[in-house]
C-alpha positions in Angstrom: 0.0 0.0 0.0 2.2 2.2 0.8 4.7 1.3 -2.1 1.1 2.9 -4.2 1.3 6.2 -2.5 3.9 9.0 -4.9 6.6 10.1 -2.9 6.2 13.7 -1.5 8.6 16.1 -4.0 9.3 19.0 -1.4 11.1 20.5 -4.3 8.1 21.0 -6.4 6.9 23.2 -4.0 9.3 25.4 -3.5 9.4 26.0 -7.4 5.9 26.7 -7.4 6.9 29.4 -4.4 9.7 30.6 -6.1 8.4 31.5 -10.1 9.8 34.8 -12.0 7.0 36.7 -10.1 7.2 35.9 -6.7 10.6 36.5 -7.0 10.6 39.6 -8.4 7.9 41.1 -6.5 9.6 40.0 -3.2 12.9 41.6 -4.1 11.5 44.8 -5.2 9.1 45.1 -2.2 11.7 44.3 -0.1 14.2 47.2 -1.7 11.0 49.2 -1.7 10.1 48.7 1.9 14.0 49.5 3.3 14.4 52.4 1.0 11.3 54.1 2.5 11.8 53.2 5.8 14.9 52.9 7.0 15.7 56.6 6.9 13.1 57.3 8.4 13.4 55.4 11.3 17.3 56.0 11.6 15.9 60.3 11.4 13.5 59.1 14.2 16.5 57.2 16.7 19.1 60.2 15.6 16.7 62.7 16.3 17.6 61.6 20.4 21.4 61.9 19.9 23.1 64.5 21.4 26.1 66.0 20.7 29.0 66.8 23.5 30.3 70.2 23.8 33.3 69.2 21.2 31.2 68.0 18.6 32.7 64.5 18.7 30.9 62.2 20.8 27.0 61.8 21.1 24.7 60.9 24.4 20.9 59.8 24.0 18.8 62.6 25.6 16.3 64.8 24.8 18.3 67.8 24.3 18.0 68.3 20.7 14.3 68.7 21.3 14.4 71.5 24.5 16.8 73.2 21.7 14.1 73.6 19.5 12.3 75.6 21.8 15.5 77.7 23.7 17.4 78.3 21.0 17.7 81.8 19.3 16.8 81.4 15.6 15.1 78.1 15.8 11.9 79.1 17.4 11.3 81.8 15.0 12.1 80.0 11.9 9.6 77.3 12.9 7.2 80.1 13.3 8.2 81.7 9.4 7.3 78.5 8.2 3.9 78.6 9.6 3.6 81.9 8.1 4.8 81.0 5.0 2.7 77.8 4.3 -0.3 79.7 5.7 -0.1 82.2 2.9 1.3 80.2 0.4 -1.9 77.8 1.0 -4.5 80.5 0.6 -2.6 82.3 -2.1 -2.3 78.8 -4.4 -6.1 77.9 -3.5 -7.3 81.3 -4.2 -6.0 81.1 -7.5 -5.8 77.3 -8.3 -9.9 77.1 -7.6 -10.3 80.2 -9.8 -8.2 79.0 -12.3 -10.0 75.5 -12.4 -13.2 77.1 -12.5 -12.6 79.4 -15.5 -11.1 76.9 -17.5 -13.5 73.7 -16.4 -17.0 75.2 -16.2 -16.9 78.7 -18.2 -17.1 80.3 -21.8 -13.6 82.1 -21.5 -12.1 82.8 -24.7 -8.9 80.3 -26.0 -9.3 77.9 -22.6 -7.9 74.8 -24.7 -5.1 76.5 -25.7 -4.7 78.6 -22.7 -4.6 75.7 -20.2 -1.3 73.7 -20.9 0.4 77.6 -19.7 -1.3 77.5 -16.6 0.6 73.6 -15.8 3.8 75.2 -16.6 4.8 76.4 -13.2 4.4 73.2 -12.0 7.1 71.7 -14.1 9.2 74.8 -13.5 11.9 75.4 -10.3 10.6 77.1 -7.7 14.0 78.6 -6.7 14.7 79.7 -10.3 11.6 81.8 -9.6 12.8 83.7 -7.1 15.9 84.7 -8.5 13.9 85.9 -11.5 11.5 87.6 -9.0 14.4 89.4 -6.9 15.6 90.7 -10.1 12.1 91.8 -10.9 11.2 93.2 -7.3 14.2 93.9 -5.0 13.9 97.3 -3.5 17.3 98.4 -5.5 18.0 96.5 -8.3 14.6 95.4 -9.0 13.7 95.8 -12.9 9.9 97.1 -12.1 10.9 99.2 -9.1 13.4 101.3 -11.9 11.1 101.4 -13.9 8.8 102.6 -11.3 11.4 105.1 -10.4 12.3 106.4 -13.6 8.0 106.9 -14.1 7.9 108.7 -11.1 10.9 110.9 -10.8 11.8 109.4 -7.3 15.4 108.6 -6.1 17.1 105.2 -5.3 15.4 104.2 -1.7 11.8 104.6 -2.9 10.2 101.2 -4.2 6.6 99.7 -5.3 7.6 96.2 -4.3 9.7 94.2 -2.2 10.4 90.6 -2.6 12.6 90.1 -0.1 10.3 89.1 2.5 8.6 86.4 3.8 5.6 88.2 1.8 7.7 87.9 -1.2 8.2 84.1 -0.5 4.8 83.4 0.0 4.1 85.3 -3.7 6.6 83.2 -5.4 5.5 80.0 -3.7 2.1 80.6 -4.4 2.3 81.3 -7.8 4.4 78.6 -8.4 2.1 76.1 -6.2 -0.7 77.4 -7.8 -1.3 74.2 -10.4 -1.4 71.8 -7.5 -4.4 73.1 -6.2 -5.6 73.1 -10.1 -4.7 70.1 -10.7 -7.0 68.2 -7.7 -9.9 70.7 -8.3 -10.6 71.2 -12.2 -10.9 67.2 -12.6 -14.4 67.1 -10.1 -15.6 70.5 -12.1 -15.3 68.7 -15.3 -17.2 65.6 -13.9 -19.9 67.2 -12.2 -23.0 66.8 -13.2 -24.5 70.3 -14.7 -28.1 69.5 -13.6 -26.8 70.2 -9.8 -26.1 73.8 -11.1 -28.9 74.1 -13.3 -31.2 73.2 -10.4 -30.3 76.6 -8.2 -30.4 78.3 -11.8 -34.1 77.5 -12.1 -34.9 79.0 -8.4 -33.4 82.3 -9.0 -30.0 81.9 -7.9 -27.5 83.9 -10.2 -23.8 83.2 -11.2 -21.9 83.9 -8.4 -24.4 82.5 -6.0 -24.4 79.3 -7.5 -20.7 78.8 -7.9 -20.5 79.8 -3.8 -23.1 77.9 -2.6 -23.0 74.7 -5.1 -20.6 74.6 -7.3 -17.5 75.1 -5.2 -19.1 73.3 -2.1 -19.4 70.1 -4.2 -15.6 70.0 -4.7 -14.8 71.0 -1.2 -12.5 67.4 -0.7 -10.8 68.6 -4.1 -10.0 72.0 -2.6 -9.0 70.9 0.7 -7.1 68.1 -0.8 -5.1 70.7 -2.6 -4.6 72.8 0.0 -3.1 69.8 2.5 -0.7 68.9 -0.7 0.6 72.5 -1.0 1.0 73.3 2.8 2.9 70.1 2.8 5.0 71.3 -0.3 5.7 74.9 0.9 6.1 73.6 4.7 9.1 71.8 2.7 10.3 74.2 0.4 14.0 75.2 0.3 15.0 77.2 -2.9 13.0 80.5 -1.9 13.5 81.4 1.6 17.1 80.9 1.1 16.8 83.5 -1.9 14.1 86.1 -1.1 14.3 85.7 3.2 17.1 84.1 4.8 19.8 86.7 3.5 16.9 89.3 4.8 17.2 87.7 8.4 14.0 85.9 7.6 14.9 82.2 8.4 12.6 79.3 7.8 12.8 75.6 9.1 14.7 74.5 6.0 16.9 76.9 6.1 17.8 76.0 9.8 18.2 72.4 8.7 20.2 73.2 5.8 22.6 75.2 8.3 22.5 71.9 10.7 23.5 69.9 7.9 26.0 71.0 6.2 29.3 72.8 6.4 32.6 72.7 9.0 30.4 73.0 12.0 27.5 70.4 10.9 25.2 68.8 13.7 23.4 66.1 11.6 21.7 65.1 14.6 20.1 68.2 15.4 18.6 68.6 11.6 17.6 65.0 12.0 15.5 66.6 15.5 14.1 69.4 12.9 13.4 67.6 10.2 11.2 65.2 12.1 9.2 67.9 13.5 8.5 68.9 10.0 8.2 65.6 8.8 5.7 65.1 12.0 3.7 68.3 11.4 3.1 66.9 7.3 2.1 63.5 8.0 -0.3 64.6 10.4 -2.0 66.8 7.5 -1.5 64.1 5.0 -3.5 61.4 7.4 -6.0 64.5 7.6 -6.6 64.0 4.1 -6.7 60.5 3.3 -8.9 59.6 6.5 -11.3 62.6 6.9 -11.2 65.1 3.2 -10.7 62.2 0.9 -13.4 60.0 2.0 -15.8 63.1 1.4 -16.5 62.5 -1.8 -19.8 64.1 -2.4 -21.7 62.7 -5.8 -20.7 64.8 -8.6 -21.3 62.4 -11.4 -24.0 60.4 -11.7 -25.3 57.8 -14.0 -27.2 59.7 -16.9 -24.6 60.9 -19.5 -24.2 64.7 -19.5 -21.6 67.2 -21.1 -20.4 69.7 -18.7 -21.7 72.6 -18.4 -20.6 75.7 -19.4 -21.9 79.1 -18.2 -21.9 82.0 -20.3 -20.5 84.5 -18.2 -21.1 87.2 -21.3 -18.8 90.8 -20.7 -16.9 89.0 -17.6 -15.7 86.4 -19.7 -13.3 89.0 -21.2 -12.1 89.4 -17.3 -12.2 85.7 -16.8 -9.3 86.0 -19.8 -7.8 89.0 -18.9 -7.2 87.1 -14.9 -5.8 83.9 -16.6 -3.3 85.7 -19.0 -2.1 87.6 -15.7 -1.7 84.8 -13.9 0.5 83.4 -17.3 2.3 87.1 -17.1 3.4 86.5 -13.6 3.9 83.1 -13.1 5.8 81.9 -16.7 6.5 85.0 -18.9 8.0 87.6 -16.8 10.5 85.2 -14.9 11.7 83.7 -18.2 12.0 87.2 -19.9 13.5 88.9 -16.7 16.2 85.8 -16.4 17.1 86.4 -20.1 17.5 89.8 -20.3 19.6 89.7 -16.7 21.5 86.7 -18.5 22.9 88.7 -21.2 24.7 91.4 -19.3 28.1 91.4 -17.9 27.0 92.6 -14.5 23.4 93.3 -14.1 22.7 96.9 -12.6 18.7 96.9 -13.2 19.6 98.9 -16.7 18.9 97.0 -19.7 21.5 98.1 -21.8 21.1 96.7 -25.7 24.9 97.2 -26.8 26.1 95.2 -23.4 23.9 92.2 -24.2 26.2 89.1 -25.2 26.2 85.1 -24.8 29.8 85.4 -22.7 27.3 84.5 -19.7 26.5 81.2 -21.1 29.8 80.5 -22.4 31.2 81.0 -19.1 28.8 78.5 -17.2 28.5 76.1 -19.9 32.1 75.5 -21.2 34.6 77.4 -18.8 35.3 76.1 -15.4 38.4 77.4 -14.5 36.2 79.3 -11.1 34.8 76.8 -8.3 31.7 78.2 -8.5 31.5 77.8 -12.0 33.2 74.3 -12.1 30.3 73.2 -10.1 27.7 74.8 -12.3 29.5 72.7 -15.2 29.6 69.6 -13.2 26.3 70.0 -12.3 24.6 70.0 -15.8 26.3 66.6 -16.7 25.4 65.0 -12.9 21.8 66.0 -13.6 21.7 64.4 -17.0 23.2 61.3 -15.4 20.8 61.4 -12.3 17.8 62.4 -14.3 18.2 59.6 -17.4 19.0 56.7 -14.9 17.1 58.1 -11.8 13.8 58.1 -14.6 14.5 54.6 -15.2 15.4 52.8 -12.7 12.1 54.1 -10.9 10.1 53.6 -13.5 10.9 50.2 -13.7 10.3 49.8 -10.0 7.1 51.2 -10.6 6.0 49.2 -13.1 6.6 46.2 -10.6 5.2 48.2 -7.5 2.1 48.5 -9.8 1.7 45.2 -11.1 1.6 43.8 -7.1 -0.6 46.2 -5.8 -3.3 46.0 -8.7 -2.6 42.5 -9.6 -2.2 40.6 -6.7 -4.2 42.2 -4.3 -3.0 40.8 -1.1 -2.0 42.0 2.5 1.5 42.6 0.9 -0.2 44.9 -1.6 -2.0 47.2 0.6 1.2 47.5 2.4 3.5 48.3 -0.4 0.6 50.9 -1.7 0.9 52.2 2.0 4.6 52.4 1.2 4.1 54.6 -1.7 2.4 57.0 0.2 4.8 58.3 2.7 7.4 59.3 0.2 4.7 61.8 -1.1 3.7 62.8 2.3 7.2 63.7 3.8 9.1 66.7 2.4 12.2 66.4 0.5 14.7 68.0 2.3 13.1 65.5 5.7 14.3 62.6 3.5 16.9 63.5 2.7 18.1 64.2 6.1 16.9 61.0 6.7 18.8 59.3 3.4 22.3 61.5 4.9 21.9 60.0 8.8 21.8 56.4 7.2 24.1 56.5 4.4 27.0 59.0 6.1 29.4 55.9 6.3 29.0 54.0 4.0 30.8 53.8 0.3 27.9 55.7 -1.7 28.4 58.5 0.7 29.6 61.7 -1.4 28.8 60.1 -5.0 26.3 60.1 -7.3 24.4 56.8 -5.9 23.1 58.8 -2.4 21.6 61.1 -4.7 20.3 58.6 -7.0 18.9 56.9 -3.9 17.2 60.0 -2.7 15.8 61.3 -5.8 14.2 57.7 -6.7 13.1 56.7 -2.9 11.1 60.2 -2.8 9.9 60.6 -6.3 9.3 56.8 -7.7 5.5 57.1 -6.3 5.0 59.4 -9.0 5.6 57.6 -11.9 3.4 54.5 -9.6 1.1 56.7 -9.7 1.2 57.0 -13.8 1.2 53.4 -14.6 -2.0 52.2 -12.7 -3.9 54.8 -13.6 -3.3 53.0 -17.2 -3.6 49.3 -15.1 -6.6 49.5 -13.6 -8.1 50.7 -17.1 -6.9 47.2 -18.5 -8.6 44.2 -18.6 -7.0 41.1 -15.8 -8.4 39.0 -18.5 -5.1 39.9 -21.5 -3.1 38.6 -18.6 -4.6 35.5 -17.5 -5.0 34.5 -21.3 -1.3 34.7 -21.4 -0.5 32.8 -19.1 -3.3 30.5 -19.9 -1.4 30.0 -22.6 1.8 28.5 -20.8 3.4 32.3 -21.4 5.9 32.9 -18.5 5.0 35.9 -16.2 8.4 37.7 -17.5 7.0 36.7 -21.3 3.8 38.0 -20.4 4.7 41.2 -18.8 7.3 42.1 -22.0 4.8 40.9 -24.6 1.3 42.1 -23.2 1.5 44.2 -20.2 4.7 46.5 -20.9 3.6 47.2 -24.7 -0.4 48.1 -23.4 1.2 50.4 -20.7 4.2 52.0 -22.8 2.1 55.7 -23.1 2.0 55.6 -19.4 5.3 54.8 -18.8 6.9 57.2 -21.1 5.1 59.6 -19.8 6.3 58.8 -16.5 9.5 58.8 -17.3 9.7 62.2 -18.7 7.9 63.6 -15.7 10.4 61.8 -13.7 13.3 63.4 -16.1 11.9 66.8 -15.4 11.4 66.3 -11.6 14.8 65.2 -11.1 16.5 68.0 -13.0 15.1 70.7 -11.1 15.4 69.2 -8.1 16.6 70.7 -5.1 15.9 70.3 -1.5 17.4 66.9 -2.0 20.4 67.9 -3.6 21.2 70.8 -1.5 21.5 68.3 1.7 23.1 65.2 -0.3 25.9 66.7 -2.3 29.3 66.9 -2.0 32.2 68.2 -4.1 32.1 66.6 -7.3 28.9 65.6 -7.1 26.7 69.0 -7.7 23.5 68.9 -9.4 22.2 71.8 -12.2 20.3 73.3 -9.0 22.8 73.3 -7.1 24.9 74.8 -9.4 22.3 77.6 -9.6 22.9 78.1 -5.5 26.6 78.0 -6.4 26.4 80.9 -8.7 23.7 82.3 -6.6 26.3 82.5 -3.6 29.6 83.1 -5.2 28.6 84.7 -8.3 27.1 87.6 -9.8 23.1 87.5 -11.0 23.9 87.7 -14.5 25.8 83.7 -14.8 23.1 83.0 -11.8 20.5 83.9 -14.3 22.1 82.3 -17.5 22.5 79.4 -16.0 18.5 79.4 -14.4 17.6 80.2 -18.2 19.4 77.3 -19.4 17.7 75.2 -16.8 14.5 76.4 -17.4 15.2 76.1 -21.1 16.2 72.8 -20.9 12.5 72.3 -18.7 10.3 73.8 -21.5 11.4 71.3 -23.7 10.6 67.8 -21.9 7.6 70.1 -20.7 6.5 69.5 -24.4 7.4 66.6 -25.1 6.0 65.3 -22.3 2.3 67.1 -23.3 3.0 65.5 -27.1 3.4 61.8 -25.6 0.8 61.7 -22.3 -1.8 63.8 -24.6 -3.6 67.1 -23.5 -5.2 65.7 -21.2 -2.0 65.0 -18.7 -2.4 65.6 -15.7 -5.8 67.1 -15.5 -7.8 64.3 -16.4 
């Protein structure tokens, strides 16, 4: 009998446990898991070391922490950064919703074409803003406060504006945070159902009435959503308090931790102690949002099939126009007109002086490095190009995968990694990279390229995530389980079926990616070294050591450089990127 029974093969199951997908998935939710949370939780333990009074040895204690509230500076930077993601919250929301509403739900003139211009700030550096702003609005050498001057007949210490303020980083933040809040709002106004509207119509409401007390109501979780993400994202900003305030005396919580961070006298545990307060202070807003705001999804759409509507707002949709082209004005065409015209001068002196103007600016940053300043502005345009092409893939890749196990397999694994995903999003850059600098310090990708690689991939890969399933979840299971049906492996089956029905999305990814991690900043600024300088930190090189004139030339050709994968990108994801 028991010569009948087949002899138990343990090896056949673990090669059923161990196929190309399991695999796979396992290895790149494991990389996935320790990327995202291991800084953070080495941030969290340094956050309780303490340095001695030599700066060599540490204690555990809770010093760090008391500092925060004792110490000169600290206290009121924390306080400027309230202050500065208030406004920069209600400045972005004021004119994201507006913006949304005029392009989604009215007859403005040219909205189609109009629209892509209103995205272009988000594409755009933030800190390149500022230094086009400063030369634009600094009391002395501010082009529209000469020009002011010149109007009025006054002399040199009169002025119309001042950017160097924390008022003058919450303009530039807003405007430049401005299609985030778009973004989350004018997808519910196009899917709203116009009967809603025409229902307070019929009882007398007018215009204006309607939009407050319907329209804008109904997107509410949109708004608020918005709002959360660019409170976060200013909370977190670098690039411009350290152009327009902290020169100014107007210190922020990122400047603070960039001082803690870096330099001869660096206390890496005590930005580790502020960056988790920030950090602390965004999650709680993100959890905000996804448990309370997001849930709040009033019915917009129903199930009759409607167009949306659009209200004739007849004279006033020539001011609708007239407040998106200024928007366009001050957000895309003045800084990139301001930056060229500083660009081409030897030494800028708010004069624009045609027979001065030359390309020596460009030549200088692009192709002659015998400065450090400019060395590292050189360097740093071949490191992004290297960072930025292999950064793009390597997380799209790891997205593709990260996608495929939380919309394919659906398990307890999946709603973790998905989880996962979310807290890169959540935390500011500059937090993880404090986080990615504590963990890394000692080891052999230390000072080179790979930390930053690290950091730029570990905080932006849930973008590109987030670009694929959108495409997933629109495909049918069923192509998939024909193919392997069909004895195709899960490899054969994800290059042959999957990858080909997904390419739009992942190209499109990738050049967002590309465009994210050329621009990118607040994680460069904390992870470089000599040698390794990005094209933004080349911009705070020049910024620091140089004159405004090779600062600006080199902005321009960053933002050049932007413009183009900007179109490209809206050639290959369609017009509809992004705001869909």
């Amino acid at each position: 009998m028991a010569d009948t029974l087949a002899p138990v093969q343990p090896d056949s199951t673990w090669r059923r446990f161990f196929t190309q997908e399991n695999v796979v998935t396992i290895v790149v939710g494991f990389i996935v898991a320790v990327a995202v949370i291991l800084p953070l939780v080495v941030l969290l333990v340094s956050s309780f070391l303490v340095l001695d009074d030599m700066g060599f040895d540490s204690e555990w204690g809770f010093d760090n922490y008391v500092t925060l509230f004792t110490d000169r500076i600290i206290p009121k930077a924390m306080l400027n950064s309230l202050y500065v993601s208030s406004g920069t919250c209600l400045v972005s929301t004021v004119l994201g919703v507006s913006l949304a509403w005029i392009n989604a739900r009215t007859n403005s003139p040219g909205r189609d074409s109009i629209e892509p211009y209103n995205l272009i700030p988000f594409f755009l550096s933030p800190f390149v803003g500022a230094i086009a702003w400063h030369n634009l609005a600094s009391p002395k050498v501010g082009l529209l406060n000469v020009w002011y001057r010149d109007l009025f007949g006054l002399d040199g210490e009169q002025y119309l504006l001042n950017v160097d303020t924390l008022w003058g980083v919450i303009w530039v933040t807003g405007i430049f945070f401005t299609p985030l809040v778009y973004l989350f709002v004018v997808g519910s106004l196009r899917r709203m159902d116009p009967s809603l509207e025409d229902s307070a119509r019929t009882t007398g409401a007018g215009l204006l009435r309607t939009t407050l007390t319907i329209t804008l109501p109904l997107v509410t979780p949109a708004i608020l959503s918005g709002a959360i993400i660019v409170f976060v994202t200013s909370a977190g900003e670098f690039g411009v308090p350290f152009k327009l305030a902290a020169p100014y005396g107007w210190e922020t919580l990122t400047t603070q931790i960039f001082t803690k961070a870096v330099g001869d006298d660096a206390n890496h545990y005590m930005g580790a102690t502020m960056s988790m307060v920030l950090g602390i202070i965004t999650v709680l807003l993100i959890w905000v949002q996804r448990a309370y705001i997001a849930p709040r999804s009033y019915t917009t759409v129903t199930g009759k099939g409607f167009r949306p509507n659009v209200l004739d707002l007849g004279r006033w949709k020539w001011v609708a126009f007239g407040f998106n082209i200024l928007y366009i004005l001050v957000a895309v065409i003045l800084p990139i007109l301001c930056l060229a015209v500083v660009s081409l001068h030897p030494v800028w002196t708010a004069e624009i002086v045609p027979s001065d103007m030359s390309m020596n600016n460009y030549v200088k940053t692009l192709f002659w490095w015998e400065e450090d300043s400019i060395r590292a502005a050189t360097d740093g345009i071949i490191n992004s190009f290297i960072l930025a092409f292999s950064g793009a893939s390597i997380a799209m890749v790891l997205a593709l995968v990260v996608s495929y196990m939380i919309h394919r397999t659906r398990g307890f694994g999946a709603k973790l990694l998905d989880f996962l995903c979310v807290i890169p999003i959540g935390f500011p850059g500059i937090v993880l990279a404090m986080g990615v600098l504590v963990t890394y310090i000692k080891t052999p990708i230390y000072a080179t390229l790979w930390i930053l690689l690290l950091g730029y991939i570990t905080r932006f890969f849930p973008y590109g995530q987030r670009n694929i399933a959108s495409i997933m979840l629109a495909i049918s299971e069923e192509l998939d389980q024909s193919s392997r049906m069909a004895g195709a492996t899960w490899f054969t089956t994800l290059r042959r079926i999957t990858i080909p029905l997904l390419k739009p999305g992942i190209f499109a990814g990738w050049v967002l990616l590309f465009v994210i991690f050329l621009r990118e900043l607040s994680i460069s600024i904390i992870l470089y070294s000599t040698g390794t300088e990005t094209l933004s930190v080349g911009v705070y090189y020049l910024a620091n050591f140089e004159n405004e004139a090779l600062t600006s030339a080199l902005s321009m050709t960053q933002t050049v450089v932007l413009l183009i994968c900007i179109f490209i990108f809206r050639r290959v994801a369609g017009k509809e990127a992004l705001t869909a």
